[in-house]
One Martini backbone bead per residue (centre of mass of N, CA, C, O) as a GRO file, in nm:
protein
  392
    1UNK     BB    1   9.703  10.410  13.056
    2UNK     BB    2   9.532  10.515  12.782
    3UNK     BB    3   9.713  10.566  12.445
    4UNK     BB    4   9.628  10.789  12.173
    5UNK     BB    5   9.651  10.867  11.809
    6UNK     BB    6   9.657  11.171  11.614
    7UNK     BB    7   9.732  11.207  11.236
    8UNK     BB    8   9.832  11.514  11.061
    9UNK     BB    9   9.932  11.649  10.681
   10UNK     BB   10   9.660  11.824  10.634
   11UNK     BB   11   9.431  12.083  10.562
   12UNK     BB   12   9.198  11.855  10.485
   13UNK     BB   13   9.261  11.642  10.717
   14UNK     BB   14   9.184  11.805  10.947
   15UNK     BB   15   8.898  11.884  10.890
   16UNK     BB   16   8.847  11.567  10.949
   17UNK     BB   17   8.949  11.545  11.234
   18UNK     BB   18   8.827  11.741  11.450
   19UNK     BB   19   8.602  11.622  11.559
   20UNK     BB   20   8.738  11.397  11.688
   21UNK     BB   21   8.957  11.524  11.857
   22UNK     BB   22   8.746  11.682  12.045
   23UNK     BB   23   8.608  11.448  12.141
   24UNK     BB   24   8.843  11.245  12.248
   25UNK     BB   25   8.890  11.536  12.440
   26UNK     BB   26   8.615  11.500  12.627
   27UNK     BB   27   8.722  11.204  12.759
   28UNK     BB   28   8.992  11.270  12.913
   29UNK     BB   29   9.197  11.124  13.174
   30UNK     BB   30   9.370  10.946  13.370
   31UNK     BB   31   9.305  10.683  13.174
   32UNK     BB   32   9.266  10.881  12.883
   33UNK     BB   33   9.486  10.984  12.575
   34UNK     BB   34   9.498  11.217  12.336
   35UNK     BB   35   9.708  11.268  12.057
   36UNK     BB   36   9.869  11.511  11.860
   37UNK     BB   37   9.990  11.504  11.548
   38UNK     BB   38  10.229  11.656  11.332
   39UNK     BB   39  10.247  11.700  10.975
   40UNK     BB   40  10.409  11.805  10.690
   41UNK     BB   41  10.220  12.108  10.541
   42UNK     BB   42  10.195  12.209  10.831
   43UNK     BB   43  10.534  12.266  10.820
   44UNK     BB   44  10.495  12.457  10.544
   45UNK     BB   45  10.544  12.772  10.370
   46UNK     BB   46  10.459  12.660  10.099
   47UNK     BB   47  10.163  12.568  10.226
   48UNK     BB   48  10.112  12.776  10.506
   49UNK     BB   49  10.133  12.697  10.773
   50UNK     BB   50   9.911  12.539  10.897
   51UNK     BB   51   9.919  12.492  11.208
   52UNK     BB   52   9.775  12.795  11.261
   53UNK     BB   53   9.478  12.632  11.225
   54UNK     BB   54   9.499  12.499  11.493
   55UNK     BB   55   9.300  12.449  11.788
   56UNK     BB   56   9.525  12.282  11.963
   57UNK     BB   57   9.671  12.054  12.124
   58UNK     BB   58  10.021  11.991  12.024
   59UNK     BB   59  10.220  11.668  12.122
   60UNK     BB   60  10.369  11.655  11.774
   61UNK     BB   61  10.619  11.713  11.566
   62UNK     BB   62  10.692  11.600  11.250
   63UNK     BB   63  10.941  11.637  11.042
   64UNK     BB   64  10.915  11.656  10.675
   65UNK     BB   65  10.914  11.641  10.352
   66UNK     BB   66  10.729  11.783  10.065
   67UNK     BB   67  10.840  11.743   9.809
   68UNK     BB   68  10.684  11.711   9.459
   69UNK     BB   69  10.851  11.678   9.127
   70UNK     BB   70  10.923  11.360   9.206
   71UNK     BB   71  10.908  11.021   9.284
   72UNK     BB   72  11.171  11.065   9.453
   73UNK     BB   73  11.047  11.263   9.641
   74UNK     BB   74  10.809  11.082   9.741
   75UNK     BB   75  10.976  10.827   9.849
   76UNK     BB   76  11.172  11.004  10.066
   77UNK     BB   77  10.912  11.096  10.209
   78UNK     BB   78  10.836  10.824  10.327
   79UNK     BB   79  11.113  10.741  10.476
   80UNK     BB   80  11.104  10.965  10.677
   81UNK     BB   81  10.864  10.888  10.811
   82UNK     BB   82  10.912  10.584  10.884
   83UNK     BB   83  11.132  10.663  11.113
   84UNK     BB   84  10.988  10.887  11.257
   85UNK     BB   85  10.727  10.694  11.376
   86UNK     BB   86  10.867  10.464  11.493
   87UNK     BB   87  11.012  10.623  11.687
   88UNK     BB   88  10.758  10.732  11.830
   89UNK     BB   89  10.615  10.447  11.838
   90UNK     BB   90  10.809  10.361  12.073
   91UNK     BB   91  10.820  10.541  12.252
   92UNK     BB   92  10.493  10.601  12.320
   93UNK     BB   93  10.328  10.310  12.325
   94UNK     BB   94  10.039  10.290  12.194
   95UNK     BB   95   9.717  10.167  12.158
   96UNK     BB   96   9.633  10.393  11.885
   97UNK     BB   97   9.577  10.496  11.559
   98UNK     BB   98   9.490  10.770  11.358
   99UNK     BB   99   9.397  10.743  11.016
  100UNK     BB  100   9.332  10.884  10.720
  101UNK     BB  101   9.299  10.746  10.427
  102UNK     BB  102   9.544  10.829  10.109
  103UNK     BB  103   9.825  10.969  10.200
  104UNK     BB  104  10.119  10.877  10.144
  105UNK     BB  105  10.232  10.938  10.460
  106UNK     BB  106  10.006  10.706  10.556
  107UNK     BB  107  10.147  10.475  10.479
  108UNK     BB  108  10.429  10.525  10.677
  109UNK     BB  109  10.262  10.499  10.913
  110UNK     BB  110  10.123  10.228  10.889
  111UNK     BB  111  10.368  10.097  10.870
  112UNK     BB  112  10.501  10.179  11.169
  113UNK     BB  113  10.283  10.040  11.332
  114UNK     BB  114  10.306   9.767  11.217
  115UNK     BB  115  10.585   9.709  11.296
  116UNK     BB  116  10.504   9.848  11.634
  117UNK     BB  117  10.197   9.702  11.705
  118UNK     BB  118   9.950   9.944  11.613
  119UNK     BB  119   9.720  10.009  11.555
  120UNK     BB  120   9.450  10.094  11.365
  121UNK     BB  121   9.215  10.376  11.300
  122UNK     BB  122   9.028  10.416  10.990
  123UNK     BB  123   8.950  10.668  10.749
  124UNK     BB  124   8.804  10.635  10.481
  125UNK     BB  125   8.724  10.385  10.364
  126UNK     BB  126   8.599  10.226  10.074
  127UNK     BB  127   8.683  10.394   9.840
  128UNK     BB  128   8.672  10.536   9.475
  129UNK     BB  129   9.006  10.682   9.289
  130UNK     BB  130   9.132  10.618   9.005
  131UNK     BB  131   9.261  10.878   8.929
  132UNK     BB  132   9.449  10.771   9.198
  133UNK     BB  133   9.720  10.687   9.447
  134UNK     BB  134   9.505  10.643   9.637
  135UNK     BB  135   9.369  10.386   9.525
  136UNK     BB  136   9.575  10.203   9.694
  137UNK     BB  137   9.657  10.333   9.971
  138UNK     BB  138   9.362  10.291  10.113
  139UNK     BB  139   9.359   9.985  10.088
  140UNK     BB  140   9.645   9.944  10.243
  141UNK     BB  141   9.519  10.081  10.496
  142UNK     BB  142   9.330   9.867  10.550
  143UNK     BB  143   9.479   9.624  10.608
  144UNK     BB  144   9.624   9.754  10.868
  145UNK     BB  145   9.385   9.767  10.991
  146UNK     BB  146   9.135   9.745  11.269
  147UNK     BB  147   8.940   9.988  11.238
  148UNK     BB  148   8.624  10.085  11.021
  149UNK     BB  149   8.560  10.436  10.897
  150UNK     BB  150   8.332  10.517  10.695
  151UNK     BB  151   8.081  10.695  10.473
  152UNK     BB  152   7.938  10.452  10.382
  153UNK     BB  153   7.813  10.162  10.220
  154UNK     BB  154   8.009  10.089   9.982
  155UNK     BB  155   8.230  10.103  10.153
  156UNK     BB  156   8.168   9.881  10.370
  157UNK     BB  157   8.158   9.636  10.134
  158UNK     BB  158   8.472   9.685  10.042
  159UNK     BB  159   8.614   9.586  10.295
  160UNK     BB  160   8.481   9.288  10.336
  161UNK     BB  161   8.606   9.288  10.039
  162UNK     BB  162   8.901   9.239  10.184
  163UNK     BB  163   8.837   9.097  10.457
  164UNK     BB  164   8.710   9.235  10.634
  165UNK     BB  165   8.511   9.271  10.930
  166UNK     BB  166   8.197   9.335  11.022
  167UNK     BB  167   8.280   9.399  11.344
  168UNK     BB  168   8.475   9.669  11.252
  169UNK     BB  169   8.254   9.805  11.046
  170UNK     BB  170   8.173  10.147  10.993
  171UNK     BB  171   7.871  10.344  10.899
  172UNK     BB  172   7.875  10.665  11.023
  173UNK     BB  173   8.008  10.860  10.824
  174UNK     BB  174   8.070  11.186  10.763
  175UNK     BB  175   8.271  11.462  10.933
  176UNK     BB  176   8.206  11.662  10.694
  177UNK     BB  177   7.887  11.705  10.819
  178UNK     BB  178   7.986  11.836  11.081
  179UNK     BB  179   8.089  12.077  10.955
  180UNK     BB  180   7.878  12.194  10.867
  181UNK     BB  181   7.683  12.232  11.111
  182UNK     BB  182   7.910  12.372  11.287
  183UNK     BB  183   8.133  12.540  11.126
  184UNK     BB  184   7.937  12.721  10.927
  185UNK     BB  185   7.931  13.046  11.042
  186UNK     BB  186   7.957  13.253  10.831
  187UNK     BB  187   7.902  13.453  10.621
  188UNK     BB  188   7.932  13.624  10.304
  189UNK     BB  189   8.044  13.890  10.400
  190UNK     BB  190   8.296  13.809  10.580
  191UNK     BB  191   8.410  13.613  10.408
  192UNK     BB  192   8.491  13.757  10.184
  193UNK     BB  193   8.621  14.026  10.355
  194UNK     BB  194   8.878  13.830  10.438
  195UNK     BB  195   8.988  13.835  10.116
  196UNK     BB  196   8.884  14.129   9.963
  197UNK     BB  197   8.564  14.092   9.924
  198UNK     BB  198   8.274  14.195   9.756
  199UNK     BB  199   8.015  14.157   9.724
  200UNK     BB  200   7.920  13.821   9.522
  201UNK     BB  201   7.998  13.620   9.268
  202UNK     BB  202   8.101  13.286   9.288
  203UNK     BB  203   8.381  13.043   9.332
  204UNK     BB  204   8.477  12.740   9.443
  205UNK     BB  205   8.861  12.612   9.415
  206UNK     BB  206   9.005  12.280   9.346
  207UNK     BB  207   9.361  12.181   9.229
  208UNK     BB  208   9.469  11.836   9.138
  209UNK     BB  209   9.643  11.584   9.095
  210UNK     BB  210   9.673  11.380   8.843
  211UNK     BB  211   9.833  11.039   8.928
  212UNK     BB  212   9.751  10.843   8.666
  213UNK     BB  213   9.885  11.061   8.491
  214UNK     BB  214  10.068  11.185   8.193
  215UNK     BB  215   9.963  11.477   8.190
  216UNK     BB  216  10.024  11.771   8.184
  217UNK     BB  217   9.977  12.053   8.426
  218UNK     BB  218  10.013  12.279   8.217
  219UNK     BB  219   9.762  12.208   8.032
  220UNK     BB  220   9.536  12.149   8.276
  221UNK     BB  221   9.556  12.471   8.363
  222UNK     BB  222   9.484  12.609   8.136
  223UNK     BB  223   9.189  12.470   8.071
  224UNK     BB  224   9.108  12.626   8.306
  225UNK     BB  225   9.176  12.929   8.283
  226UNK     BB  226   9.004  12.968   8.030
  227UNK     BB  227   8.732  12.909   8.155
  228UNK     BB  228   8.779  13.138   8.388
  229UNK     BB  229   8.745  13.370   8.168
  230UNK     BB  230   8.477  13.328   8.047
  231UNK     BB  231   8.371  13.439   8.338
  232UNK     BB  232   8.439  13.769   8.427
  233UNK     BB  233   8.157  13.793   8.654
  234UNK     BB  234   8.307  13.574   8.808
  235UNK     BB  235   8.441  13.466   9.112
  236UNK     BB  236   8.743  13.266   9.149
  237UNK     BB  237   8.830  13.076   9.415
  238UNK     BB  238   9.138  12.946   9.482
  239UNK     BB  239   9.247  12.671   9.628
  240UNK     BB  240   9.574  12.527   9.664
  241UNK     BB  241   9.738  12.242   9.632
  242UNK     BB  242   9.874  12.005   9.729
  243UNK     BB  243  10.146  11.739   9.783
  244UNK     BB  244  10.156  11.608   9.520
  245UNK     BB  245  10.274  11.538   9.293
  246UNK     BB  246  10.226  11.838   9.073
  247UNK     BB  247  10.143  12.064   9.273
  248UNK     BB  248  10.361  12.298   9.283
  249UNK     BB  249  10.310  12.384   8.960
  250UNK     BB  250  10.015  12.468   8.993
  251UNK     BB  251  10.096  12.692   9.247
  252UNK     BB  252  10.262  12.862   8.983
  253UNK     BB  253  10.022  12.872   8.796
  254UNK     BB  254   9.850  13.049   8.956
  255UNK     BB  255  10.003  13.273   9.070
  256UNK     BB  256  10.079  13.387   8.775
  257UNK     BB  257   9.763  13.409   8.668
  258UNK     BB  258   9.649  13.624   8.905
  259UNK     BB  259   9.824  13.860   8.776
  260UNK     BB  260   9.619  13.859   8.547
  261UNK     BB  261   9.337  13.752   8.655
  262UNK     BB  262   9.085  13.937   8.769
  263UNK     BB  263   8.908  13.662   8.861
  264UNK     BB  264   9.147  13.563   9.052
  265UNK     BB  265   9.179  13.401   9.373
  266UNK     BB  266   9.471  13.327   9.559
  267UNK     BB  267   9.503  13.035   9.852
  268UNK     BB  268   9.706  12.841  10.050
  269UNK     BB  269   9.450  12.890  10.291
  270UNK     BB  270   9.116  12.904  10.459
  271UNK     BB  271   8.999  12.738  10.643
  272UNK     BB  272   8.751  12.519  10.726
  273UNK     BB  273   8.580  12.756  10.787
  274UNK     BB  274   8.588  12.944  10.567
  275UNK     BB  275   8.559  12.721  10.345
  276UNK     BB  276   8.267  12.640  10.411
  277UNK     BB  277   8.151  12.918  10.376
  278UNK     BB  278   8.173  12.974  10.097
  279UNK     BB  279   8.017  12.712  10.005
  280UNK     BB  280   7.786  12.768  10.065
  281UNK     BB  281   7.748  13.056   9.855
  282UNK     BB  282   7.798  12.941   9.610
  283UNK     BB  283   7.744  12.853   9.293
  284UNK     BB  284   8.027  12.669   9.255
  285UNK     BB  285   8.199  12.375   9.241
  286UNK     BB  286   8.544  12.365   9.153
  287UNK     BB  287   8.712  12.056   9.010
  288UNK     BB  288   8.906  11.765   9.205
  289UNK     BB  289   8.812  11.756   9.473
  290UNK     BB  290   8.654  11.593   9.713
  291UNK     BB  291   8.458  11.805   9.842
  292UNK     BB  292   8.256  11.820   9.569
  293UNK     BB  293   8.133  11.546   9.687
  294UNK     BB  294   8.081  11.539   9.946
  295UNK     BB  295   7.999  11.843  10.091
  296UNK     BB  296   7.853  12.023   9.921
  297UNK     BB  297   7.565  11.894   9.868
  298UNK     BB  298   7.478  11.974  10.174
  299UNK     BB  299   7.431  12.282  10.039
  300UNK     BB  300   7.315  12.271   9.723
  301UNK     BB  301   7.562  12.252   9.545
  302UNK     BB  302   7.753  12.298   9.282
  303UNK     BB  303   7.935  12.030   9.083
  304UNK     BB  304   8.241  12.076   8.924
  305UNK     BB  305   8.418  11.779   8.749
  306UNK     BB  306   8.723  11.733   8.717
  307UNK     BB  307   8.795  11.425   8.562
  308UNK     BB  308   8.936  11.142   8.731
  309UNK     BB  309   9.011  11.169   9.009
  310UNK     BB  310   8.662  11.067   9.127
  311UNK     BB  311   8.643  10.809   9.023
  312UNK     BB  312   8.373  10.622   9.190
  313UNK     BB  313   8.267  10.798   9.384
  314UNK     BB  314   8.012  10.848   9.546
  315UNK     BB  315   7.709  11.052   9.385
  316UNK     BB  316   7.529  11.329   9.313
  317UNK     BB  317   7.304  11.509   9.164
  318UNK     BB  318   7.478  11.794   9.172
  319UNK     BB  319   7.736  11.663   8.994
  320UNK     BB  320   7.924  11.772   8.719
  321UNK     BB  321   8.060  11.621   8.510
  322UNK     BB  322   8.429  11.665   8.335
  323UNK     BB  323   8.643  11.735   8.073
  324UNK     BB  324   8.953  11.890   8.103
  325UNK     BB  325   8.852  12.120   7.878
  326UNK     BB  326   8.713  12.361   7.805
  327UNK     BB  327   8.462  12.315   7.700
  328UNK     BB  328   8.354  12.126   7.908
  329UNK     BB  329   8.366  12.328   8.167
  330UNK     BB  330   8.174  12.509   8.037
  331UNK     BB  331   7.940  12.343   7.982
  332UNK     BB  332   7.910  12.269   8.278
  333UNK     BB  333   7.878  12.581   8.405
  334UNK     BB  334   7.629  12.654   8.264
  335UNK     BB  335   7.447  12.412   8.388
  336UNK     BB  336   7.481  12.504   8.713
  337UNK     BB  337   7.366  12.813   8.638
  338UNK     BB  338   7.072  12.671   8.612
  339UNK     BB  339   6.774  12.671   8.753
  340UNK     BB  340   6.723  12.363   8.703
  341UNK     BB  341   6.988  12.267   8.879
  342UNK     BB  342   6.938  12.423   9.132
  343UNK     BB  343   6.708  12.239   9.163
  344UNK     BB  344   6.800  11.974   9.243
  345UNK     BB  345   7.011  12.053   9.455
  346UNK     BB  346   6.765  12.113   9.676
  347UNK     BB  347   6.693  11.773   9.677
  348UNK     BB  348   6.908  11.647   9.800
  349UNK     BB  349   7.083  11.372   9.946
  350UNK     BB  350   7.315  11.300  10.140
  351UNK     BB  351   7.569  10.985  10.157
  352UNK     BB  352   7.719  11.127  10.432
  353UNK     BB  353   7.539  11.154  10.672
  354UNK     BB  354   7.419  11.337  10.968
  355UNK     BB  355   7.630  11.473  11.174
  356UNK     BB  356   7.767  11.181  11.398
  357UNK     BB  357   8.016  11.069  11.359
  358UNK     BB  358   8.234  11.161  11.578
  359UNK     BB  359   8.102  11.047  11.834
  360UNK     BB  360   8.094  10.743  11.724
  361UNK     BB  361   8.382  10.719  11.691
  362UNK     BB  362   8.498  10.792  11.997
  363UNK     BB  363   8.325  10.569  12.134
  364UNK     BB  364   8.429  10.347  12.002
  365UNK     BB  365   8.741  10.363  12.056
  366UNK     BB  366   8.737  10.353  12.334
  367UNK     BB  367   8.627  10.110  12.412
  368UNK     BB  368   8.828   9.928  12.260
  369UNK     BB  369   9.099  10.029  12.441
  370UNK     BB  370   8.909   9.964  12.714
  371UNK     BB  371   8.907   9.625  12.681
  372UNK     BB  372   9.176   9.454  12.593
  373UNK     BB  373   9.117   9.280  12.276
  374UNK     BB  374   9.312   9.308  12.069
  375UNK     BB  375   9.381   9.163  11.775
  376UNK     BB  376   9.666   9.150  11.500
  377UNK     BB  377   9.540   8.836  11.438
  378UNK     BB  378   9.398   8.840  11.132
  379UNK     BB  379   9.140   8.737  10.942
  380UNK     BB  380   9.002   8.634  10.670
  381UNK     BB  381   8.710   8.735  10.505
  382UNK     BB  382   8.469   8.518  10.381
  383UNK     BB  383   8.255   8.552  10.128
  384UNK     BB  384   7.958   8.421  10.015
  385UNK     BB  385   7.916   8.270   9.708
  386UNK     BB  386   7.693   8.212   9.444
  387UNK     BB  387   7.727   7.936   9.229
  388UNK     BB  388   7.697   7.945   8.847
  389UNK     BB  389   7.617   7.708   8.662
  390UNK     BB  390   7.775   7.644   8.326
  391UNK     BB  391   7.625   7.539   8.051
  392UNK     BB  392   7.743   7.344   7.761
   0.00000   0.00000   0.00000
């Protein structure tokens, strides 16, 4: 039997991670199983105890703390994942795993995996996002991977320049559109009525940790809750930061705020479903995460993206960049809210695939799994360039 495995430690993680977990799994057989693997976030009740949003087989748990005060916080939990996925990778032996992205806890899986000769199956290589440290462990878990599933093509041209086999890198799109497509599916009263609103004007909020600067989180939350006391009339849904360093002090500063500012409503997870489809009727997505830049655009939805977190990524017309401080925030707001600007958004077409990522993602693993053809001693691939003598 042929066994590779799924691994998730975050609930924005697993968003992505969901629709190939399903392909997957409908391809299971005596002969090919797929495990998944659940850690991280989604076992902690400080950021929601996400397990219970899984409606999936789930083959191990593996408890990691996610402490994330201080760098040194970050190093212990990366060291106890490191220990116990080498110890579950001995134990059994896969074939291969999947994981995503750029992760912290990542970077310790695919140590882990690259130990015990376990292939790696990366998606969402050859982004670039300047503003965090996400931006280099995604590189490095490139360098570890044996195939690598992009999201677009400047993605997967920089794998490629990164020295990988151009017959190893796909880019199939991203796996956010398949759950745009499919996933999406609560209506606008449903959706609101389940967090407690009634039809409203509304922004869907999400502030992460810019890992990159040393300016305290405490001032850039203040200069976030400024700009949104500012618009009074609208109803500003925020889901809970990551557990990157300085996550848990933003979730720390959005409670106590919830508690004084009547139009802002703080939750630590909404779940894939519930989330996407707030973003389908919002008025504008606002913050720094990742899904701001992907997923928004396919709803024609305006993105106000706060700082450089998410600087590097291929981005669409909907997307209105601004600087952290209230006044930046306030009129990229205003002008995301004008009627000029959501004709713009109305004709985007987002660059991160069709919504068939998943099914050709499930069957190209399958196949190279199936084929026992796999070789983990790589080759530098190096581009030809042509050298342009300059002239004394």
């Amino acid at each position: 039997m042929k066994k590779i495995a799924v691994v998730t430690a975050t609930r924005a993680e697993y968003g992505l991670l969901s629709p190939v977990i399903r392909r997957l799994r409908a391809i299971e057989s005596e002969l090919f199983k797929a495990d998944l693997i659940v850690t991280g976030t989604h076992l902690s009740e400080q950021y929601g105890m996400t397990i219970s949003e899984i409606d999936d087989r789930i083959d191990h748990k593996i408890h990691i703390s996610v402490k994330s005060s201080s760098e040194a916080d970050i190093s212990a939990n990366q060291a106890e994942a490191l220990v116990k996925f080498t110890d579950l990778f001995l134990a059994e032996k896969y074939d291969g795993i999947v994981l995503l992205g750029d992760r912290y806890e990542m970077l310790s899986v695919a140590i882990a995996a690259g130990n015990t000769h376990t292939p790696i199956f990366h998606l969402c290589g050859g982004d670039t996002t300047e503003g965090a440290l996400d931006e280099w462990i995604r590189h490095s878990i490139t360098k570890m991977s044996y195939l690598h599933f992009v999201t677009n093509e400047d993605s997967r041209k920089r794998v490629i320049q990164l020295g990988e086999n151009p017959t190893r890198v796909f880019n199939y799109g991203s796996t956010s559109i398949d759950n745009i497509i499919h996933v999406a599916d609560i209506s606008k009263a449903e959706a609101l009525q389940s967090i407690g609103l009634e039809d409203c004007k509304y922004a869907l909020c999400t502030y992460n940790p810019v890992t990159m600067e040393d300016e305290s989180v405490d001032n850039q939350i203040k200069e976030f809750l400024a700009a949104i006391k500012s618009f009074p009339d609208l109803q500003f849904i925020v889901t809970k930061s990551n557990a990157d360093q300085g996550g848990a002090r933003i979730n720390e500063l959005l409670d106590e705020a919830e508690k004084e500012v009547d139009n802002l409503h703080v939750f630590t997870s909404l779940g894939v479903r519930r989330y996407l489809s707030l973003m389908k009727y919002a008025e504008f997505v606002l913050g720094n995460s990742s899904s701001g830049i992907i997923e928004t655009p396919s709803f024609h939805v305006p993105t106000v993206n706060i700082g450089d977190r998410q600087r590097g990524r291929l981005q669409s017309e909907s997307i209105i960049n601004c600087g952290e401080d209230t006044d930046h925030i306030i009129v990229a707001i205003n002008q995301a809210m004008t009627a000029d600007f959501k004709t713009v958004c109305d004709s985007v077409v987002s660059p991160y695939g069709d919504g068939h990522a998943a099914e050709k993602i499930a069957k190209k693993i399958y196949e190279v799994v199936s084929e026992e053809r796999i070789d983990l001693k790589k080759k530098f691939y190096i581009i030809k360039v042509a050298h342009n003598r300059i002239k004394s």
